[in-house]
N, CA, C and O atoms as a MOPAC input file, in Angstrom:
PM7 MOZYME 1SCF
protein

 N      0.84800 1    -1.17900 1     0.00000 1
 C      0.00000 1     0.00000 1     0.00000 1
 C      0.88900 1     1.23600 1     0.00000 1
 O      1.91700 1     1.36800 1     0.66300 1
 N      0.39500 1     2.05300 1    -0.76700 1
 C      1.20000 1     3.39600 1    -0.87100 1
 C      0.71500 1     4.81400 1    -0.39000 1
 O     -0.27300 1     5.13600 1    -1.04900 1
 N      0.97600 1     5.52300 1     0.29100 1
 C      0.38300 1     6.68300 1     0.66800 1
 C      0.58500 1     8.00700 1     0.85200 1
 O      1.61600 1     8.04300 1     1.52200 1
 N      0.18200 1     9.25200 1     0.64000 1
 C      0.88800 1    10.03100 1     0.72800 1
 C      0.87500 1    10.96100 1     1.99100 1
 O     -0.14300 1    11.36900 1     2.55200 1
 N      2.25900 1    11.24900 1     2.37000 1
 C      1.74900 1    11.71100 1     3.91400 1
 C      3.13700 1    12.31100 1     4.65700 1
 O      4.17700 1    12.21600 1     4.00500 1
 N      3.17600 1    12.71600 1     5.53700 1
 C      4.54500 1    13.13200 1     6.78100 1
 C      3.90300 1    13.14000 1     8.11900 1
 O      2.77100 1    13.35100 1     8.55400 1
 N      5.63200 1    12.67700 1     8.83700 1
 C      5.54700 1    12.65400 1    10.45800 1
 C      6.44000 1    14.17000 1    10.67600 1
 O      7.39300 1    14.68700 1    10.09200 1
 N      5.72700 1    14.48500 1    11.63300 1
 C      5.85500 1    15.62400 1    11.91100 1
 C      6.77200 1    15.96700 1    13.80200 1
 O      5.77200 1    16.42900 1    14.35000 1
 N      7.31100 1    15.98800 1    14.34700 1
 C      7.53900 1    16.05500 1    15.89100 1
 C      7.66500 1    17.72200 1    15.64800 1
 O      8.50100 1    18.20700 1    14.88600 1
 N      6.73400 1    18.48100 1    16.39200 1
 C      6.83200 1    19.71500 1    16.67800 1
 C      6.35300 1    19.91700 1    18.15800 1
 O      5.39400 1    19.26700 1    18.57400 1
 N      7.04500 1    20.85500 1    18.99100 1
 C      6.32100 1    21.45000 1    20.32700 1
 C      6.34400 1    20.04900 1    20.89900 1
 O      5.18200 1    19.73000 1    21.15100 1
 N      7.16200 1    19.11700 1    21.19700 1
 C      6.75900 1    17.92700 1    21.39200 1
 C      6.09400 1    16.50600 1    21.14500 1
 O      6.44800 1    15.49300 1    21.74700 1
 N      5.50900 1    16.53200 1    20.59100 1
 C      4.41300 1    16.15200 1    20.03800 1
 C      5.00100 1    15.58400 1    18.62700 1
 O      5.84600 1    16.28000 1    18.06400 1
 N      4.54700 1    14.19700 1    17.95100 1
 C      5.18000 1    13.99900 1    17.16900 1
 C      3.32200 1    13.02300 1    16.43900 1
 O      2.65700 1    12.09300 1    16.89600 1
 N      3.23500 1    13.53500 1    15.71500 1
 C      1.87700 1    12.51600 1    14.66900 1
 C      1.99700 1    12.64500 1    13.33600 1
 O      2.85800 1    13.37800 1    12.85000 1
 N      0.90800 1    11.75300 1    12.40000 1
 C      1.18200 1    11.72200 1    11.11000 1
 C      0.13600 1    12.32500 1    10.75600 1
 O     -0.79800 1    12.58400 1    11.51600 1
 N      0.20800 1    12.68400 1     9.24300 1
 C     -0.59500 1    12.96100 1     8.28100 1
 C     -0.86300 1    12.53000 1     7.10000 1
 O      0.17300 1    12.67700 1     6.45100 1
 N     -1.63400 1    12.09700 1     6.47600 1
 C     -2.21800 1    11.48000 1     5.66900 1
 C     -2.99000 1    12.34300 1     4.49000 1
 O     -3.95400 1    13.07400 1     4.71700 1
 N     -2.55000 1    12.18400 1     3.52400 1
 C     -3.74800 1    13.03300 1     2.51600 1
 C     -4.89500 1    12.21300 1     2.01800 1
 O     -4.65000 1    11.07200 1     1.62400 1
 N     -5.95300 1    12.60600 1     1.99500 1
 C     -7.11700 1    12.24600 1     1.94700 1
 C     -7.85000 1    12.69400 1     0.64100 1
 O     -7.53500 1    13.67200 1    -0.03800 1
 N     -8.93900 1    11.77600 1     0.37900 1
 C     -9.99000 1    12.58800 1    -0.77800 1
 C    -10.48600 1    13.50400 1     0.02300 1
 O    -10.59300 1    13.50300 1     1.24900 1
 N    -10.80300 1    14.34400 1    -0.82400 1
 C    -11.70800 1    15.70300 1     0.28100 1
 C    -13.37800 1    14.77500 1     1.03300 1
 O    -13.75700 1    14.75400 1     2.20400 1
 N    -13.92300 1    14.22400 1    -0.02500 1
 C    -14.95300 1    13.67900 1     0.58200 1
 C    -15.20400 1    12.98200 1     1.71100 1
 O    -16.12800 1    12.83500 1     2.51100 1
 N    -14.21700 1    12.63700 1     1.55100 1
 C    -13.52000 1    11.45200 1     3.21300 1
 C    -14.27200 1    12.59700 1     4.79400 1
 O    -15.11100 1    12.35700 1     5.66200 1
 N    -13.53800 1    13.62800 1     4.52000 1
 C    -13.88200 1    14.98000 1     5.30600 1
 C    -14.75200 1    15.17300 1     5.96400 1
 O    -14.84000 1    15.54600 1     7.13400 1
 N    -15.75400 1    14.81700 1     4.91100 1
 C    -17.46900 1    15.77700 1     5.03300 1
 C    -18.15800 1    14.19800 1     5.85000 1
 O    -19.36100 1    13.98100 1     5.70300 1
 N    -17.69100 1    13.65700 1     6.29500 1
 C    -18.56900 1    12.60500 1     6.65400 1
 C    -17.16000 1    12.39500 1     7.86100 1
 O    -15.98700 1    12.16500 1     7.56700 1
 N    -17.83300 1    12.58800 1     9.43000 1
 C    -17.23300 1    12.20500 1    10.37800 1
 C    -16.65000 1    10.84400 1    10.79800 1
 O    -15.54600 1    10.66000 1    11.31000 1
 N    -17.99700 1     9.51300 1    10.35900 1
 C    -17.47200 1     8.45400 1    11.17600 1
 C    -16.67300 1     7.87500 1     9.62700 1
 O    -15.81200 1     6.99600 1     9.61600 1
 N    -16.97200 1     8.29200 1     8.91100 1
 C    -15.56000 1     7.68300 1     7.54900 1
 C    -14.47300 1     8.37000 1     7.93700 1
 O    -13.31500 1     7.99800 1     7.74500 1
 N    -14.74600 1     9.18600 1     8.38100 1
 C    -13.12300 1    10.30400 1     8.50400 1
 C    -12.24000 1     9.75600 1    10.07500 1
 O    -11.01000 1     9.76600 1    10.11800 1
 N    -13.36400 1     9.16700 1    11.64800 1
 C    -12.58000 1     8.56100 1    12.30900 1
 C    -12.36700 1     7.17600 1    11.47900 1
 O    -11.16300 1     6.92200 1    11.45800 1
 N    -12.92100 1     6.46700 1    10.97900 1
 C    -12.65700 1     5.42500 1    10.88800 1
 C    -11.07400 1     4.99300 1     9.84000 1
 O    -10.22600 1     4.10200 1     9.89600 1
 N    -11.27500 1     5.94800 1     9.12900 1
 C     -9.90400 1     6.17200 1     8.08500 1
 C     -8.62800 1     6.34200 1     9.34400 1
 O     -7.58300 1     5.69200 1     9.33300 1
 N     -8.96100 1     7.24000 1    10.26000 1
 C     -7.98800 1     7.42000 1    11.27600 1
 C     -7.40700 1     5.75000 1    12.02000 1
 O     -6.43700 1     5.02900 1    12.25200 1
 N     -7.88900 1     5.80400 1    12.05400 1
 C     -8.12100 1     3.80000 1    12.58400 1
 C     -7.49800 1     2.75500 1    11.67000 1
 O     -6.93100 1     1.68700 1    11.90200 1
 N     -7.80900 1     3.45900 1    10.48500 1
 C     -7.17700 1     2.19700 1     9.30900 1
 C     -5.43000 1     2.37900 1     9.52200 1
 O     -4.45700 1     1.62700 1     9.59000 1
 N     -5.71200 1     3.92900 1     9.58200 1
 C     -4.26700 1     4.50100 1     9.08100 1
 C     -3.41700 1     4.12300 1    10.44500 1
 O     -2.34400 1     3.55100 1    10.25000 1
 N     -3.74500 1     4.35100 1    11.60200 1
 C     -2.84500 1     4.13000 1    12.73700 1
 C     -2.39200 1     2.88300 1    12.92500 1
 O     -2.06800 1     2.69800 1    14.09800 1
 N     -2.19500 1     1.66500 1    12.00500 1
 C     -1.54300 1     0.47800 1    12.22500 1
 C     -0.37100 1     0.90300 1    11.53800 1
 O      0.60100 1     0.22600 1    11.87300 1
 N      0.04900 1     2.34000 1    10.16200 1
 C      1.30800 1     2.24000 1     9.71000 1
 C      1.93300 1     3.01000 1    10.62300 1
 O      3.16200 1     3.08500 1    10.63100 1
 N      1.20800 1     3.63400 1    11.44900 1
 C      2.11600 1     4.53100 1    12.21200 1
 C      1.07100 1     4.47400 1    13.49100 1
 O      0.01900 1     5.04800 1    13.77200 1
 N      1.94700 1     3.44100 1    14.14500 1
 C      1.44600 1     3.00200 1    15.54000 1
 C      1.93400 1     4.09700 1    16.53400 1
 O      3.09000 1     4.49100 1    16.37800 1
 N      0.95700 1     4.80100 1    17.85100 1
 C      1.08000 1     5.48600 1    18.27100 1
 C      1.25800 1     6.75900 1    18.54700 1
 O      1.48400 1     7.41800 1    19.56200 1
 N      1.03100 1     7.06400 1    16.86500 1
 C      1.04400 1     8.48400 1    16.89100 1
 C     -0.51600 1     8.93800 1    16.69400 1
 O     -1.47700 1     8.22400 1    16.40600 1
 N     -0.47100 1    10.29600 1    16.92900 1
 C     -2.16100 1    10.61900 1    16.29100 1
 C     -2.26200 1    10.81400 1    15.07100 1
 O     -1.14900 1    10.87600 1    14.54800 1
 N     -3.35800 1    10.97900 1    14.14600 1
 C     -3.81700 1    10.50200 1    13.04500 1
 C     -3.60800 1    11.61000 1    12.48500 1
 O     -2.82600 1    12.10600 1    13.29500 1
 N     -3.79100 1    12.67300 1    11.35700 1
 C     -4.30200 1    13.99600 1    11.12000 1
 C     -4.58500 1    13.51200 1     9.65400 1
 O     -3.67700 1    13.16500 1     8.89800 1
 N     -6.21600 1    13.51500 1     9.23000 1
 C     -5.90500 1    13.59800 1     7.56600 1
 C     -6.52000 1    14.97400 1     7.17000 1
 O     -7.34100 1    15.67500 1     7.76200 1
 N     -5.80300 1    15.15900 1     5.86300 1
 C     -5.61000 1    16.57000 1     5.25200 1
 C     -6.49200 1    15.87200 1     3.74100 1
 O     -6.62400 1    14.70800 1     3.36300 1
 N     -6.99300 1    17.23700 1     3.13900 1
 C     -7.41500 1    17.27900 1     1.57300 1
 C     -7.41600 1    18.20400 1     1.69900 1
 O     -7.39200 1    18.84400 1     2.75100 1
 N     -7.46300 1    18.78300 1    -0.10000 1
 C     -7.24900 1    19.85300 1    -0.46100 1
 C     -8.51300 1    20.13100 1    -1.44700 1
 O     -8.97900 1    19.09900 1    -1.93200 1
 N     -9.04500 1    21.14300 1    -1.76600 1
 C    -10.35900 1    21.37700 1    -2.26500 1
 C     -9.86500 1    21.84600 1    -3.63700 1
 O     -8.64500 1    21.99500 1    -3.70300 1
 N    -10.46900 1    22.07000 1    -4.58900 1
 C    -10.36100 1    22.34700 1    -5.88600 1
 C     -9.32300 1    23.50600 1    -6.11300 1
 O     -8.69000 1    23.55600 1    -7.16700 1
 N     -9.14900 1    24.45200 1    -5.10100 1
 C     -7.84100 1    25.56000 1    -5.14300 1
 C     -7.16300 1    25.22000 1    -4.65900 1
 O     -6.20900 1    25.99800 1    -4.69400 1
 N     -6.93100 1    24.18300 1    -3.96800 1
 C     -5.46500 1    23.60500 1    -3.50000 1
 C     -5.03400 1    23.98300 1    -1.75400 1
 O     -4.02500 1    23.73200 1    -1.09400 1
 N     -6.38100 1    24.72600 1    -1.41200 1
 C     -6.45200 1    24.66600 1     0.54400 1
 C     -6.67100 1    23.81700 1     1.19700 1
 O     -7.85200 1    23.47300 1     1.23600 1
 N     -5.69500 1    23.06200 1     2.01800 1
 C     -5.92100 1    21.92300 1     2.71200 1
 C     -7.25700 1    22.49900 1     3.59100 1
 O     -7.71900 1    23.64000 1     3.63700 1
 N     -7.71000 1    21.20000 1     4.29700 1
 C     -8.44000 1    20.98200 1     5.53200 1
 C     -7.77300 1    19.94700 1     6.02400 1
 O     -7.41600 1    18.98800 1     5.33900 1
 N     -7.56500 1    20.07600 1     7.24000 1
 C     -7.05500 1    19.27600 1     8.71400 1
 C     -7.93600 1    18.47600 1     9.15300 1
 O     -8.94200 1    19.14100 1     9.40000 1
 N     -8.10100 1    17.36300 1     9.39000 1
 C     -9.27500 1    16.42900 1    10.29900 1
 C     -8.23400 1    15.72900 1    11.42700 1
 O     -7.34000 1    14.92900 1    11.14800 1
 N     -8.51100 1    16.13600 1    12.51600 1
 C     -7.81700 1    15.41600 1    13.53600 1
 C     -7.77100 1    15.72800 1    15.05300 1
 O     -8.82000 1    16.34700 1    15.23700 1
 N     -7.16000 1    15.64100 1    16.17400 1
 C     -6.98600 1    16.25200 1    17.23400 1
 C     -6.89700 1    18.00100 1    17.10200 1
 O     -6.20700 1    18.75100 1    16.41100 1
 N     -7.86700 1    18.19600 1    18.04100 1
 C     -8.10200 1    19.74900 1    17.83600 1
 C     -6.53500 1    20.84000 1    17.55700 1
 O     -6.19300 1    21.62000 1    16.66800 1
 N     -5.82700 1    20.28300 1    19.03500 1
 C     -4.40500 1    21.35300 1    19.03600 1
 C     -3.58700 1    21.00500 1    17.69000 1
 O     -2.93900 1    21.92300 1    17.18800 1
 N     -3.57800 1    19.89500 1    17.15200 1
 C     -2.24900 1    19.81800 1    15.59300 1
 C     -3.25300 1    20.14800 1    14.90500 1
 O     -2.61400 1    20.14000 1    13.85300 1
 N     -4.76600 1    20.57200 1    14.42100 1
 C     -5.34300 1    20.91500 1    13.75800 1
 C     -5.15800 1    22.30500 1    13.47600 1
 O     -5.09500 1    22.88700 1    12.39300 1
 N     -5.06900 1    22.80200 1    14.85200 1
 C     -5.22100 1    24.22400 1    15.25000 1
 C     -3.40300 1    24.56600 1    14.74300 1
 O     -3.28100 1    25.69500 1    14.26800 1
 N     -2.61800 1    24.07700 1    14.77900 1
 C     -1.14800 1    23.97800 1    14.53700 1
 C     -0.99800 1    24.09500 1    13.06800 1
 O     -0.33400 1    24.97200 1    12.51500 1
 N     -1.60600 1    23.22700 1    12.51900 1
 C     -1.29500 1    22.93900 1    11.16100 1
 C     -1.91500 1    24.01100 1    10.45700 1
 O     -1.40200 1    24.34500 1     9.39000 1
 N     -3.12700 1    24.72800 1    10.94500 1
 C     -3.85200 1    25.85300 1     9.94700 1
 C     -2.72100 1    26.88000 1    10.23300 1
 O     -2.45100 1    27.58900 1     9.26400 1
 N     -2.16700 1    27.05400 1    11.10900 1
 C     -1.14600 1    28.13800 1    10.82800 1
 C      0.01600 1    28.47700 1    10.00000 1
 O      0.63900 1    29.52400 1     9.82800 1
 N      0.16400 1    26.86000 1     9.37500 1
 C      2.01000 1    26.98100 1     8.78300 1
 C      1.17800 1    26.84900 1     7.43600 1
 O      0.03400 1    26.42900 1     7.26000 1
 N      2.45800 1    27.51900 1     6.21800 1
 C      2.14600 1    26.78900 1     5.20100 1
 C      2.19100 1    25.49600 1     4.92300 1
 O      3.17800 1    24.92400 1     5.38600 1
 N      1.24700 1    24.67300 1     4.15400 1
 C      0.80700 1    23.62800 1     3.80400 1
 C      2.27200 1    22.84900 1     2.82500 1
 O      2.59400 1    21.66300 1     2.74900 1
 N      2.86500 1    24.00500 1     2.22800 1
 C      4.54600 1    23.79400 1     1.50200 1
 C      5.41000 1    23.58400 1     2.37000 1
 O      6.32600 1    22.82300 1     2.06000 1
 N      5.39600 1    24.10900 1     3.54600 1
 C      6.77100 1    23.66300 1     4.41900 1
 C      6.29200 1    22.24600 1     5.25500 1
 O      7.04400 1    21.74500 1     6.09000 1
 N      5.25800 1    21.79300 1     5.00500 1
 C      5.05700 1    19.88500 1     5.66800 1
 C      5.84700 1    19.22500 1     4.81000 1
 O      5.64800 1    19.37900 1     3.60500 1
 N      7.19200 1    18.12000 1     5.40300 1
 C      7.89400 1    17.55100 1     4.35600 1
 C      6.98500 1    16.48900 1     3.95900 1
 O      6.94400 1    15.43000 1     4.58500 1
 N      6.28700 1    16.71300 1     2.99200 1
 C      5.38900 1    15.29300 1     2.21500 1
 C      6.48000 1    14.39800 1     2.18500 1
 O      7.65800 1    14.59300 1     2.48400 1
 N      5.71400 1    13.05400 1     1.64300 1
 C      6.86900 1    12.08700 1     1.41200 1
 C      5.67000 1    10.66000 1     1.11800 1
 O      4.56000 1    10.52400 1     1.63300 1
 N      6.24700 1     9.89800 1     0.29800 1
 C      5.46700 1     8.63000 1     0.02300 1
 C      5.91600 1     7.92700 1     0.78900 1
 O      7.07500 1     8.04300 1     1.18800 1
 N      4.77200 1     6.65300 1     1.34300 1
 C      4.93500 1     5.90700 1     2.44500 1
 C      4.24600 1     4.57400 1     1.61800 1
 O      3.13600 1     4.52400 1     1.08800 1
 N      5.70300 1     3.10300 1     1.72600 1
 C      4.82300 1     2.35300 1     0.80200 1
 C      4.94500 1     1.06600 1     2.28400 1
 O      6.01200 1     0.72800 1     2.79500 1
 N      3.95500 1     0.70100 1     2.58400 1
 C      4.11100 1    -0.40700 1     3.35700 1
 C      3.45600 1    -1.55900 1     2.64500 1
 O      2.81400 1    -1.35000 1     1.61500 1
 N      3.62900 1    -3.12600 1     3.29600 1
 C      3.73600 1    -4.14500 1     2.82200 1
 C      2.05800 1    -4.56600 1     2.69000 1
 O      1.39200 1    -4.41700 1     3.71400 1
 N      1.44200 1    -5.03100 1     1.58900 1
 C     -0.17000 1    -5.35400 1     2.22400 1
 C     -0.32800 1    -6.06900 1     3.33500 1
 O     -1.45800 1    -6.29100 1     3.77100 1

């Protein structure tokens, strides 16, 4: 499985991110439940998934404070990176 995404350790705190379809978003228990799928590649951290809408502005879905974190930085300085784990 391949995915696109970054780990982040800022202020302590160290979780992943995940890019998402935007639709994923608009519907809460698909959006925890994606969180759930995703936390077996990255055990123990918190979840955060991101999409980007037709102009290219992320949205954050995740724990309120890295939500609240992440709307502040640019969306260009997160080191993306592909993540391929084994099925």
């Amino acid at each position: 499985m391949k995915l696109q995404g970054a780990i982040i350790k800022e202020q302590g705190v160290t979780f992943a991110i995940v890019i998402v379809k935007s639709h994923l978003l608009n519907n809460q228990q698909q959006a925890r439940d994606a969180q759930t799928g995703f936390a077996r590649f990255f055990p123990g951290l918190p979840i955060i998934l991101m999409a980007q809408n037709s102009s290219g502005v992320p949205t954050y879905y995740g724990r309120k404070d890295i939500v609240r974190f992440l709307s502040g930085i640019y969306f260009e300085r997160i080191p993306w990176k592909e993540y391929t784990f084994a099925a």
